[in-house]
C-alpha positions in Angstrom: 4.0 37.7 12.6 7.7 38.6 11.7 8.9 37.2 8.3 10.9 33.9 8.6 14.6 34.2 8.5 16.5 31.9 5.6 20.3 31.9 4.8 21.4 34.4 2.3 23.6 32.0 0.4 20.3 30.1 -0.1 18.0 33.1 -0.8 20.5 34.3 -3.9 20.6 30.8 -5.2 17.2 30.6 -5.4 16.2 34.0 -6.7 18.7 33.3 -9.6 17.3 29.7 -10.4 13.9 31.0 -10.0 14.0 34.3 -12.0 10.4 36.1 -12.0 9.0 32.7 -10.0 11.2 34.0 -7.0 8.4 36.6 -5.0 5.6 33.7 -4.9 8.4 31.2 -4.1 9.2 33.5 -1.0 6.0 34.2 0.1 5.4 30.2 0.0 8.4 30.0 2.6 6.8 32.6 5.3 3.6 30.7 5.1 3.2 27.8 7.7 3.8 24.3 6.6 0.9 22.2 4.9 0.1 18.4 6.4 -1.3 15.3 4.5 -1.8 11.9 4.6 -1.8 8.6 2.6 -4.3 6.2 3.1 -3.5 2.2 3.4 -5.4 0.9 0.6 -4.6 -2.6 1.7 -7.1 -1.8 4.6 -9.4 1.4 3.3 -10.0 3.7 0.9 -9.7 7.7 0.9 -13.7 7.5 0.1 -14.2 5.2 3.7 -11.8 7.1 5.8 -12.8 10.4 4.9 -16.7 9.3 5.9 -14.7 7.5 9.4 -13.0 10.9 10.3 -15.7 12.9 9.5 -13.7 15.1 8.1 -13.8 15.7 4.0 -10.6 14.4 1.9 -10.1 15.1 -1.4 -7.8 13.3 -3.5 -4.3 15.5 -4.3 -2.8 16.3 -7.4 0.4 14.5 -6.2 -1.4 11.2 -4.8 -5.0 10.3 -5.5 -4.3 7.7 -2.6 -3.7 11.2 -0.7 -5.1 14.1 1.0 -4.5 17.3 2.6 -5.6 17.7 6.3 -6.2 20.8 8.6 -3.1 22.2 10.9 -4.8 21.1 14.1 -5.3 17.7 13.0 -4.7 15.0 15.3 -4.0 11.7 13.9 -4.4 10.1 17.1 -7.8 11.6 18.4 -9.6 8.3 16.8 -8.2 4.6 16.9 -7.6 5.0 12.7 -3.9 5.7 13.1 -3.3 2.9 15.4 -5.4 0.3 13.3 -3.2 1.4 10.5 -5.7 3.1 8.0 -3.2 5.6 7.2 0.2 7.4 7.5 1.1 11.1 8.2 3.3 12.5 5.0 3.5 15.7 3.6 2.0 15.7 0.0 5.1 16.5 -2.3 6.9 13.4 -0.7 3.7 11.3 -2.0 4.2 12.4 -5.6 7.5 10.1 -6.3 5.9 6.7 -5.2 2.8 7.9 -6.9 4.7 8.1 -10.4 6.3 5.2 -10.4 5.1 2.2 -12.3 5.1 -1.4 -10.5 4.9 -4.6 -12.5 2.5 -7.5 -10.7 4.3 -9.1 -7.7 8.3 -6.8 -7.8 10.9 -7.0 -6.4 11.5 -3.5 -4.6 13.7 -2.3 -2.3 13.6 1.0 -0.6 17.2 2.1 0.1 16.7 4.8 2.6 13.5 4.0 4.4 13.1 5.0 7.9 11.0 6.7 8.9 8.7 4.8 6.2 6.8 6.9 4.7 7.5 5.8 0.9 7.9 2.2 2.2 4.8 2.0 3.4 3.1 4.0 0.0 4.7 1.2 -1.5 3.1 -1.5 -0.1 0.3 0.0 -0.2 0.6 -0.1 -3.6 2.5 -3.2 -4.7 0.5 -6.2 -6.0 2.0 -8.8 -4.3 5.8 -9.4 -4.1 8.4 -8.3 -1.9 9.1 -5.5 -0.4 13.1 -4.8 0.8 12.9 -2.0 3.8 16.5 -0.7 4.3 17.9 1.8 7.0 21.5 2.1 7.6 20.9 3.4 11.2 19.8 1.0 14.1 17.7 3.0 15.6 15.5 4.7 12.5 15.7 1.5 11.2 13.5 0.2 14.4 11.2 3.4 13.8 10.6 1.9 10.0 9.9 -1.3 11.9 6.8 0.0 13.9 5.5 1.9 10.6 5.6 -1.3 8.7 3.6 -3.2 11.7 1.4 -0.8 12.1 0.5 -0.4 8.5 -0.3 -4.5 8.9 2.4 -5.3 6.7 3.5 -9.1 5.9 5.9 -8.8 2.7 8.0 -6.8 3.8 12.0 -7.8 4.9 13.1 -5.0 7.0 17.5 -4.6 6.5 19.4 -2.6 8.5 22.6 -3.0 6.2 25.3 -0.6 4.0 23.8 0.8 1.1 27.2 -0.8 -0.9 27.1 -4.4 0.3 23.6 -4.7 0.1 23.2 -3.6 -3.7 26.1 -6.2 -4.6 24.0 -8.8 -2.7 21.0 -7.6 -4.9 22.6 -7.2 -8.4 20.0 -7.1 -11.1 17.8 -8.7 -9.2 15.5 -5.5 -8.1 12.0 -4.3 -10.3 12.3 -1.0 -8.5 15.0 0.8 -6.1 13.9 3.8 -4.4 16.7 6.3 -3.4 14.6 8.4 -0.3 18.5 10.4 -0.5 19.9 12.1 2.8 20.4 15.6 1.5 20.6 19.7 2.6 16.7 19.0 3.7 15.5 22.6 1.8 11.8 21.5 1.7 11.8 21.1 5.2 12.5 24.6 6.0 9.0 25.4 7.0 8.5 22.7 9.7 12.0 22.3 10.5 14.1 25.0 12.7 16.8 22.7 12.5 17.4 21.9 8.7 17.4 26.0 8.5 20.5 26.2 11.4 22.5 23.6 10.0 22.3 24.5 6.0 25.2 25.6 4.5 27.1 25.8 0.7 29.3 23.1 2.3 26.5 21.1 3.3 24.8 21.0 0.1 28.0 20.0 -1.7 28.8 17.2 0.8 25.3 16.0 0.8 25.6 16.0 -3.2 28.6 13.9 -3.3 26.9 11.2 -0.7 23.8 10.7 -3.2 26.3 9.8 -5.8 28.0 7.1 -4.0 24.1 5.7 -2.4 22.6 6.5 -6.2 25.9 4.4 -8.1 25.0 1.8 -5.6 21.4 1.8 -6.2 22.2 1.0 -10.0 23.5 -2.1 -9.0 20.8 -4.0 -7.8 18.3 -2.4 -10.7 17.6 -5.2 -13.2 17.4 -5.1 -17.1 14.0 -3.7 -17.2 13.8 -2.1 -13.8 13.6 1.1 -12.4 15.4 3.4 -10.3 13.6 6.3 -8.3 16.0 9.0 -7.0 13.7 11.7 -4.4 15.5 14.4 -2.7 13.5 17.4 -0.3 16.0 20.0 -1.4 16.0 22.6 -4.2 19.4 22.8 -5.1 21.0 21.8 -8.6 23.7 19.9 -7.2 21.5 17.8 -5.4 19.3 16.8 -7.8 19.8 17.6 -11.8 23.2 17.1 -11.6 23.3 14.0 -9.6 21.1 12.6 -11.9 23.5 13.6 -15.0 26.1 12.4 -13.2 24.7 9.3 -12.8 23.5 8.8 -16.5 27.1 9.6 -17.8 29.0 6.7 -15.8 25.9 4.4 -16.8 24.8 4.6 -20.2 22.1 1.8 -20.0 20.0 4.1 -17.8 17.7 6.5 -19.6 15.6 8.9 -17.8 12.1 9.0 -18.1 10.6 11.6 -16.0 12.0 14.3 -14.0 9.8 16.3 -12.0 10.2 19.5 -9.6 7.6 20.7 -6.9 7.9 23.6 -5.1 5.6 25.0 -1.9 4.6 27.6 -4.2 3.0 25.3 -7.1 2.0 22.5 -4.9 0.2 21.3 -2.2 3.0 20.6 0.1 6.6 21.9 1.1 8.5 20.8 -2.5 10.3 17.4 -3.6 12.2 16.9 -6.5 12.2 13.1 -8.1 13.4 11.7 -11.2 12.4 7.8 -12.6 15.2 6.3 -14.3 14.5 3.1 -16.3 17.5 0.6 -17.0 17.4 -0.9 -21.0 16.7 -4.1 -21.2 13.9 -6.5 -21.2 12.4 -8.0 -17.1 12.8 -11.1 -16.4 9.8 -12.0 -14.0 11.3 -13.0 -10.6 10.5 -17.0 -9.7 9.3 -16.6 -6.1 9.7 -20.1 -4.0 8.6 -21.2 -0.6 11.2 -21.8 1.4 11.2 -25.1 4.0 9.1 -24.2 6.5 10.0 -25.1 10.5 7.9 -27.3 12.7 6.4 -25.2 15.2 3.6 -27.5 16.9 3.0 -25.2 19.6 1.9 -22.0 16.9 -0.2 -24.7 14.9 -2.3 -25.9 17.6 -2.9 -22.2 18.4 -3.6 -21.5 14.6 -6.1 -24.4 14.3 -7.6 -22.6 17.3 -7.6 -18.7 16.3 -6.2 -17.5 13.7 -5.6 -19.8 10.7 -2.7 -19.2 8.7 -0.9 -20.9 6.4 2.7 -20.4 4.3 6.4 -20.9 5.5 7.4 -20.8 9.0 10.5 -19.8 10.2 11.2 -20.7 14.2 14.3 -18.7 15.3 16.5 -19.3 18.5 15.1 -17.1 20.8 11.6 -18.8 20.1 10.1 -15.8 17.7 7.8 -17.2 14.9 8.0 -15.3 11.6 5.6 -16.0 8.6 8.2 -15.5 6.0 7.2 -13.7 2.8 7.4 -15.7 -0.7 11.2 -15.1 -1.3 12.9 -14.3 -4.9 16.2 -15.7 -3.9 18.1 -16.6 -0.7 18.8 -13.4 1.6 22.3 -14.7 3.3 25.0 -12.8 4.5 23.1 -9.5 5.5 21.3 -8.1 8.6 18.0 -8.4 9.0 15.8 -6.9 11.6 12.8 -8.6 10.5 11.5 -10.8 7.8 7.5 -11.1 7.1 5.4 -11.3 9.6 6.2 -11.7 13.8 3.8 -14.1 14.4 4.6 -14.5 18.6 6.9 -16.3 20.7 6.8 -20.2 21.9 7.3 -19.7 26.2 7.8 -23.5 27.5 4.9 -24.8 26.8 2.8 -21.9 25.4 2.6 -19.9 22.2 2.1 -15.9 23.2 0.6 -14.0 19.8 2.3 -10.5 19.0 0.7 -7.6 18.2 2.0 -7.7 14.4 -0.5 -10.5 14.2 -3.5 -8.7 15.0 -3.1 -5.9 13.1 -2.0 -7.9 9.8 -3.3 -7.6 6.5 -5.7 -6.0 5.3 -8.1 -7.5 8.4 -7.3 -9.3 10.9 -6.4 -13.1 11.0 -7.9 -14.0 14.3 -11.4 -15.8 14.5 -12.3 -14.3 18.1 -12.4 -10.4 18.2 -14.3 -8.0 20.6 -16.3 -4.8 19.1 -15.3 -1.9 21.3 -16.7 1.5 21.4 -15.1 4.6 21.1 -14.7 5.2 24.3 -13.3 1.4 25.1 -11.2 1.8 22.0 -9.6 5.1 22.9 -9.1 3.5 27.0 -7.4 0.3 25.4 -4.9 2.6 23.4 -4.0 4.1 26.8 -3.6 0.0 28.4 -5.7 0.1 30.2 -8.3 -3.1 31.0 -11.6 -3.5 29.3 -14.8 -4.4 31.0 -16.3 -7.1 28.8 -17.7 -10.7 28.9 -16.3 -12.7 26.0 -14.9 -15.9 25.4 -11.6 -17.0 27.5 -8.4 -16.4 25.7 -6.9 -14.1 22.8 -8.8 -12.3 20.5 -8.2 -9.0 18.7 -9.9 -5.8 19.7 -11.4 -3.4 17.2 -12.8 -0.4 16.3 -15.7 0.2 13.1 -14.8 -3.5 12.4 -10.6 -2.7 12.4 -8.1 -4.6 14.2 -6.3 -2.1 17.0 -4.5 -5.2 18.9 -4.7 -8.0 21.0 -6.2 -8.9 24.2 -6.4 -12.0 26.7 -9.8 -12.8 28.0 -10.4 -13.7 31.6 -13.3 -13.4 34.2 -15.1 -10.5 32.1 -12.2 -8.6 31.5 -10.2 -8.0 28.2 -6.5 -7.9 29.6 -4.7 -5.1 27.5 -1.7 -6.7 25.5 -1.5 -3.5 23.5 2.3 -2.5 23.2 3.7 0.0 26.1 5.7 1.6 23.8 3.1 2.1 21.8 0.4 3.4 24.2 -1.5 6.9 24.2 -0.5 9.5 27.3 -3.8 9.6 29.7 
């Protein structure tokens, strides 16, 4: 196989900042890219799905809540991926989630979050509290909606806002912002043709002086106490050390408390570079309230009936129940795309559940589910209809005891009401 072609501009850069580390660093970069995966520990453990895969995972240095996985894996040979038990992310971008310290129930928000990779780390690893998911562009920020359903998440408020506005709304009110930053994409050079073709000195430069507008931003919303996690997938100085400088000299109250680089060389994975910033100051505990919770008589006479639930319902125009996360303060005058859990719809005289319900938590809420077998399981990702006498009405399907979706019982068959979009090719 014929070596890999880099920039030169890059290659010099990174012989000089490597010095005698350079050879192995090169040799890393003709090698093909490594894959990995975080578990959900809100639904499993790496123990539990290794032994469900059949396929051994050992914890990595990065993420003990991770592991590295063959080439030729396929994440959606077995129903695991759709029930949520895990998400596919290289293992350097685990490490800076991994590092950082949570207090009981934060306040977080996740600046750059699509496609959801640390969003979803995070809940997985928060201890109740709120979760603020944040992606400037509609469509990504959509993607970062699926992830989050998927994953069976119910604290989480998913934004699709400015990072400027939104960290004024936030001001000192934030445990933890994570900065995910947009930059020159240098880790990605393995798996990526196209972060190769569009690098450039310029590029690097221009994506250096975006961070430091979205990392002064970030600050803002940091309380006394808190702290600020800035990640980047690129290898360059200006990117990462100096941004990081630069930062620290306009705001004196942050100190920095660790600052790590990973390259595909010394790792596991294809190289991140992170740095925790702490803000001085002594946290505050946030005071989480309910907020007033809508009448919605056609959801609770469905909930008495299948899935009880309890906590503040919201009712919006369009008919769309949501099961609002315990809030730290109002959340006015910004866009959001979602906010806890979609719960269904009210139709006339009806209440139709949505899949987000199913799949919630760490197991399903409804009372009335249906055991399928592989097989089943692997024919009801594809939508298609289930042969199987149950009860009349919805219920969830699942697989080795975890939730997949929903169905509607009738006449011996399980009607599939498992997302199109969503939906395996036959």
């Amino acid at each position: 196989m014929s070596a890999r072609v880099y920039p030169e501009a890059f290659l010099t850069r990174m012989q000089a900042q490597l010095g005698a580390d350079y050879p192995a660093f090169f040799d890393a970069l003709q090698a093909p890219p490594k894959r990995a995966l975080h578990v959900n520990a809100q639904k499993t453990d790496l123990k539990t799905l290794s032994a469900l895969l059949n396929l051994p995972l050992a914890p990595l240095s990065e993420n003990p809540d991770g592991a590295a996985v063959p080439a030729d894996f396929n994440p959606n040979a077995a129903p695991f991926h759709a029930a949520g038990l895990f998400y596919m992310q290289e293992a350097c971008a685990q490490a800076p989630v991994a590092a950082l310290e949570l207090p009981d129930a934060p306040v977080v928000l996740d600046l750059c979050a699509a496609p959801g990779g640390k969003s979803t780390q995070l809940l997985s690893k928060m201890r109740g509290g709120v979760l603020f998911a944040n992606e400037i562009v509609p469509s990504r920020a959509n993607v970062l909606l699926g992830n989050l359903e998927r994953m069976g998440a119910t604290n989480a408020i998913v934004l699709n806002c400015e990072p400027h506005p939104l960290c004024v709304r936030l001001k000192d009110r934030c445990d933890a912002v994570v900065v995910d930053a947009p930059c020159a994409g240098e880790a990605m050079f393995r798996k990526d043709e196209t972060a190769v073709t569009e690098w450039s000195a310029a590029h690097v430069e221009a994506c250096a002086a975006r961070q430091r507008a979205i990392l002064s931003d970030a600050a803002v919303a940091v309380r006394p106490g808190g702290r600020l996690l800035y990640a980047t997938c690129s290898f360059s100085e200006q990117e990462n050390e100096q941004t990081v400088a630069w930062l620290l000299e306009r705001r004196p109250d942050f100190r920095c408390e660790t600052m790590r680089r990973l390259y595909p060389h010394t790792s596991a994975g294809e190289g991140q570079f992170y740095a925790i910033l702490v803000r001085e100051g002594v946290r505050e505990p946030s005071a989480f309230f309910e907020a007033k919770s809508d009448r919605v008589p056609l959801f609770d006479a469905f909930c008495a009936q299948l899935a009880p639930l309890s906590g503040t319902l919201r009712l919006l125009k369009d008919g769309r129940v949501l099961l609002l996360p315990p809030m730290p303060f109002a959340l006015d005058g910004v866009k959001i795309l979602r906010a806890g859990l979609l719960l269904g719809e009210c139709k006339g005289t009806r209440f139709e559940p949505a899949h987000a319900l199913a799949v919630a938590g760490g197991k399903t809420p409804f009372l009335r589910t249906a055991e399928l077998s592989f097989d089943e399981a692997m024919r009801y990702l594809k939508g298609e209809t289930i042969e199987k006498d149950t009860e009349k009405g919805y219920g969830a399907v699942t697989y080795k005891g975890f939730a997949l979706g929903l169905y509607k019982a009738s006449d011996g068959m399980l009607k599939n009401r498992y997302p199109k979009g969503l939906r395996l090719l036959k």
